[in-house]
Every structure is written in structure tokens, then in C-alpha cells.
N, C-alpha and C positions, 0 to 999 in steps of 0.2 A: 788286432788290426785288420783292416776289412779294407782294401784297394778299390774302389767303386769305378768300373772300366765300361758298364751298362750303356750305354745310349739313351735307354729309355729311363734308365736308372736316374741317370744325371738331369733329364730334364724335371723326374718327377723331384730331383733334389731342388732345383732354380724355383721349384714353384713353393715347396715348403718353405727354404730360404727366405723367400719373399714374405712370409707371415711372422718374420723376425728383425725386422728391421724396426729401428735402426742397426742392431747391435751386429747383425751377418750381413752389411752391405759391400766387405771389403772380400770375405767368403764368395757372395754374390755375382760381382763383378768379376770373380775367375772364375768361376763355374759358366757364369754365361758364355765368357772369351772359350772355354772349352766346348763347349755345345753350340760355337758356329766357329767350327774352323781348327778351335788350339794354337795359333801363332806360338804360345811360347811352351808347349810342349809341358801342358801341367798335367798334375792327374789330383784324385780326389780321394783322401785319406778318412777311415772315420773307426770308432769302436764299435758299429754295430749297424746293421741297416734292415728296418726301415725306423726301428724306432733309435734314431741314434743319439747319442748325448755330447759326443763333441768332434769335428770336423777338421779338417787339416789339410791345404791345397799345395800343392809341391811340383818343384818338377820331375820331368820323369828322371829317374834313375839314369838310364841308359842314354841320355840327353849329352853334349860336349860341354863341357861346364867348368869352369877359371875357377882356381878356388877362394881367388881375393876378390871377386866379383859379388858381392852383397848386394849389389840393384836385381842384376837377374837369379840371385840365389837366394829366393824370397818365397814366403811362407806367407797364409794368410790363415786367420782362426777365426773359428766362432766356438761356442761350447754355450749348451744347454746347463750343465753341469761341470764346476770347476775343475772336480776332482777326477772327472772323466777325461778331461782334458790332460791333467800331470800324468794319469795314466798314462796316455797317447802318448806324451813324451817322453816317457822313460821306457817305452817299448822299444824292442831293436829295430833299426833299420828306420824307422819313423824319419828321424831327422839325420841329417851328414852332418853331426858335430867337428871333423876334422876338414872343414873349410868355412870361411867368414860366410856372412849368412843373415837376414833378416826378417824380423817376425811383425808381421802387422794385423790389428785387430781394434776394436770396439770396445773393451771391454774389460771392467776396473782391474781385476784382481788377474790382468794378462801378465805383466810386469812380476809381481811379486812369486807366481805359480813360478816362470819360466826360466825367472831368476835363481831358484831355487835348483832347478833341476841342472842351472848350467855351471852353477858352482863345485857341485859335486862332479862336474867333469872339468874343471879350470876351463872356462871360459868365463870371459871378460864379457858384461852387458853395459851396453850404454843406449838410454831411453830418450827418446824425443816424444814430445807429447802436444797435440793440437786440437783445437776447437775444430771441430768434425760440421760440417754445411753440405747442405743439401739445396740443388736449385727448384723453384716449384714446376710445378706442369707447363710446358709450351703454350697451352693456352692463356697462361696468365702472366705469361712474361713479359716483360716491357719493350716495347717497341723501338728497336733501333735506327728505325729510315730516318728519321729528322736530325739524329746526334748532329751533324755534321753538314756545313752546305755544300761542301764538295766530297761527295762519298771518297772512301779510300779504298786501293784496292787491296778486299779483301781475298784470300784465297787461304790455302792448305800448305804445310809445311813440305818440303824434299829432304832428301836425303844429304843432301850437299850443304844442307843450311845446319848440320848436329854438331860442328866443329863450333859455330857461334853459341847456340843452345849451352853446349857442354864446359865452355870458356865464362857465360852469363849463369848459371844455375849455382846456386849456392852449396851445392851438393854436389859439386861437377868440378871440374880442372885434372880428371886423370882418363885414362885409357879405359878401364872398364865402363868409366861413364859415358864415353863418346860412343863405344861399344852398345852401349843400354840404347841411348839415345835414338842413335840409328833402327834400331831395332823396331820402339816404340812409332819411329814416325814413320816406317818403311809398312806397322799392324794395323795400327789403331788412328782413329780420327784425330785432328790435327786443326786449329784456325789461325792466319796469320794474317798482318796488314803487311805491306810493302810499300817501300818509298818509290819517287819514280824511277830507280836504275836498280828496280827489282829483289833490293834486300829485304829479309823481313826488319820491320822493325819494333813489332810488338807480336805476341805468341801466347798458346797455351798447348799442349799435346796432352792426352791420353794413356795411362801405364797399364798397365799388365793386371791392375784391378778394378778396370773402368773409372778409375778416381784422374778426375783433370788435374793435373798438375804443372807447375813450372810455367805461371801467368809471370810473364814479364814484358815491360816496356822499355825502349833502351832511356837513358836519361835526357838525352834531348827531342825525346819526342814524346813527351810525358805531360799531362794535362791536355790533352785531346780529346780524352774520352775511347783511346782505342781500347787501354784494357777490359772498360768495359763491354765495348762492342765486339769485343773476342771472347770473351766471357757468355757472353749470351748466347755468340753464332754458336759458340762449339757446345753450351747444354743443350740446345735446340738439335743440333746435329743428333747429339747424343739419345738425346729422347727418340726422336725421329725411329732410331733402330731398335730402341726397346731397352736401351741402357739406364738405370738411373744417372742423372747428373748431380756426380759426389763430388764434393775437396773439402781442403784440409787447409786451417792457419792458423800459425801463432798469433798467440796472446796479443805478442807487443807491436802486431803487423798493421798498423793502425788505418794505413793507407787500404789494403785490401778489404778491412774491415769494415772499413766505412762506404766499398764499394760494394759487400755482398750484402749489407742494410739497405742500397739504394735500391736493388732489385728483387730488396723483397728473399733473398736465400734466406731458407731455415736453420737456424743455429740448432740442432740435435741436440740433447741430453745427455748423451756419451762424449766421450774425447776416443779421440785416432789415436792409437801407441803405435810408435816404431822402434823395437828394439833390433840394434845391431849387435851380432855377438862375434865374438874373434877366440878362438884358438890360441893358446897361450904360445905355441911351437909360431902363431902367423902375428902376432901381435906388431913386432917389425915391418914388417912387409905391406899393410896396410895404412890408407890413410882414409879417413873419415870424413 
């Protein structure tokens, strides 16, 4: 196990990354967030460097960290080489098996390696798995000035709005996630409409791996076309800084699906895995 704490190190890593895509875009997108700034305090794990075979983004060790907290206790992988990668996992210290925790990647045989290694220590995995999108170049995005004859006011999310976010996200309704939440929209880029007494009413924010996440519109303001004029502002945002413009959705999400066809997003060849894994001692104590 090889800690990559370089400067120069890390950017020469963001540019090979870059020649592995799609499969290192979730890798990618923490390495970048590291090499301007760190907001969440990752570091970059790997078997060997410069010619390395499998990679691993983590936070730091020494970091204040909840151990029911699985949004910000979060892994990202890439691996050239399967087997280098179980390696990495079954090295010590590599991962905090003794708190919930989650693992997201690119890449088929994520699920069955990590599964394997988490057995042998009784933890519990449970997989979520989505069609992986990518938006194209700014240049050839679709044009949003005409959506609407009375533009809406667009703006960026605040901190005071993570209570609504955390209560609407399908993934959200506890304390570590209002926790995440805040976090996210306190780091990373944000797009929102507001109605006129200043609530958002449609959103998307930004996670911890450059992936836009958590598009929603509330239900009575739905068929406007805001989701997708938040959609757009924020990959353009995102591009703008040098980000890819990545997400993730289910199969049966047909609404979004048919909104990332309208704009022309590439549906990628990989699917996105998130595994969550639980500690047999925490199994209780969390909720999913």
C-alpha cells in the first residue's frame, strides 16, 4: 500500500485517470476535488506508483468521522487489474471495516471482488446499481434561454435549504444525511430555481465525486421544464471548472431518462455500483 500525498504526484495521477475513462470517472472526480482545495479531506490510496494497477480514494484517517455515516464514509475505486485491487482490500489499514461505509465504482466485477473480502469479515453488502451518463461538451449543449417566457429565478443552493433537500432525497430523512447534505452544498457547485418567496423549488447539487446528484423538482412544479434547465446550468457550471459532467440513474427512472435523451447525455457502457457495507456489531443502528 502506497499513500500518494505528492502534489505533483496527484495531478500527474488526474491526467492518467483521464485516459481511463469511463471506468476511473468516480476515482477522477475525487482526485480533482483533492487537487483544488480537498473540502472533504480525502487522500489517495494505490499498490504501486507510477505504474499502478489499482487505486483507492479515502478519507483521511485522522478526519472526525460518525461511524453510521456511509455518505461521507465513502470509497471510490478504479483498478487496471482485478486482482490488484482484492489485494488492496485485504491489506491492513486500507479500509475501516469497523464502521458503515461505502464503495462506489465503474466497474463489473466491483461488487463480487468486495463482496468477497467483506464476508470473510461479517459484513453485510448491499448493491445499488445504475446506468452511468455523461453530459456532452458545453459547446454542444442545448440551449436554455427560450425554455420559458418568463425566465425563472435561477440561482445556487444555501445551507439553510439541506433540511428540504434531506426530507426530499430518496436516500435522505436522517441526520447523517442532513450532515452530508450541508456539507455538499456549503463545497461543491449547486443549481436551483426559486419561486417567488424565495424557496428552491427544483435542484441538483454536486457530491464528493464530482457526480451531479439529487435532481429533483417538488411535485407541483413539475412539467416546467425546470429539471431540465438545472440540469444543464449545473453541467455547464461544472464543465466551466474542468469537471466532467457525470450522473447516475435507475433503470426504471423513466422520467429522468427521457430527460437525459432530450439533451443528447451519453449513456456510458459501464453501470455505477454503490455498495453499502454494515458491520455486523452496527447492523442495528443504521438505516439505508
Amino acid at each position: 500500500m502506497l499513500v500518494l500525498n505528492c502534489s505533483t504526484k496527484l495531478l500527474i495521477l488526474e491526467k492518467i485517470l483521464k485516459n481511463h475513462f469511463p471506468e476511473s470517472l468516480k476515482v477522477y472526480g475525487a482526485v480533482m476535488n483533492i487537487n483544488r482545495g480537498n473540502p472533504f479531506q480525502k487522500e489517495v490510496v494505490l499498490d504501486s506508483w507510477p505504474d499502478f494497477k489499482a487505486v483507492i480514494t479515502r478519507r483521511w484517517r485522522e478526519a472526525e468521522t460518525d461511524d453510521l455515516d456511509h455518505y461521507t464514509n465513502a470509497y471510490a475505486v478504479f483498478y487496471k487489474d482485478v486482482g490488484a485491487y482484492r489485494q488492496l482490500l485485504e491489506e491492513r489499514d486500507v479500509i475501516n471495516w469497523d464502521q458503515v461505509f461505502q464503495i462506489q465504482g465503474l466497474q463489473s466485477e466491483l461488487y463480487d471482488v468486495t463482496q468477497a473480502v467483506a464476508n470473510s469479515k461479517q459484513l453485510d453488502v448491499k448493491l445499488a446499481s445504475f446506468m452511468a451518463v455523461r453530459f456532452s461538451p458545453v459547446s454542444t449543449l442545448p440551449d436554455t434561454s427560450f425554455l420559458m417566457e418568463s425566465p425563472p429565478r435561477l440561482t445556487y443552493l444555501s445551507v439553510a435549504d439541506a433540511d428540504l433537500l434531506n426530507q426530499t432525497w430518496s436516500r435522505g430523512g436522517n441526520e447523517q444525511c442532513l450532515r452530508y447534505i450541508t456539507k455538499l452544498i456549503s463545497c461543491f457547485p449547486s443549481v436551483c430555481v426559486r419561486d417567488e418567496k424565495g424557496n428552491p423549488v427544483s435542484w441538483s447539487i454536486t457530491d464528493q465525486f464530482a457526480t451531479m446528484c439529487h435532481g429533483y423538482t417538488l411535485p407541483e412544479h413539475r412539467r416546467k421544464g425546470y429539471s431540465r434547465l438545472v440540469a444543464l446550468t449545473l453541467a455547464r457550471k461544472l464543465q466551466s471548472r474542468g469537471f466532467p459532467s457525470q450522473g447516475n440513474v435507475l433503470d426504471d427512472n423513466m422520467a429522468s431518462i427521457t430527460l437525459l435523451k432530450s439533451v443528447h447525455a451519453e449513456f456510458l457502457p459501464c453501470r455505477f455500483h454503490r455498495l453499502i457495507l454494515t458491520p455486523a456489531a452496527l447492523s442495528g443502528h443504521i438505516r439505508l
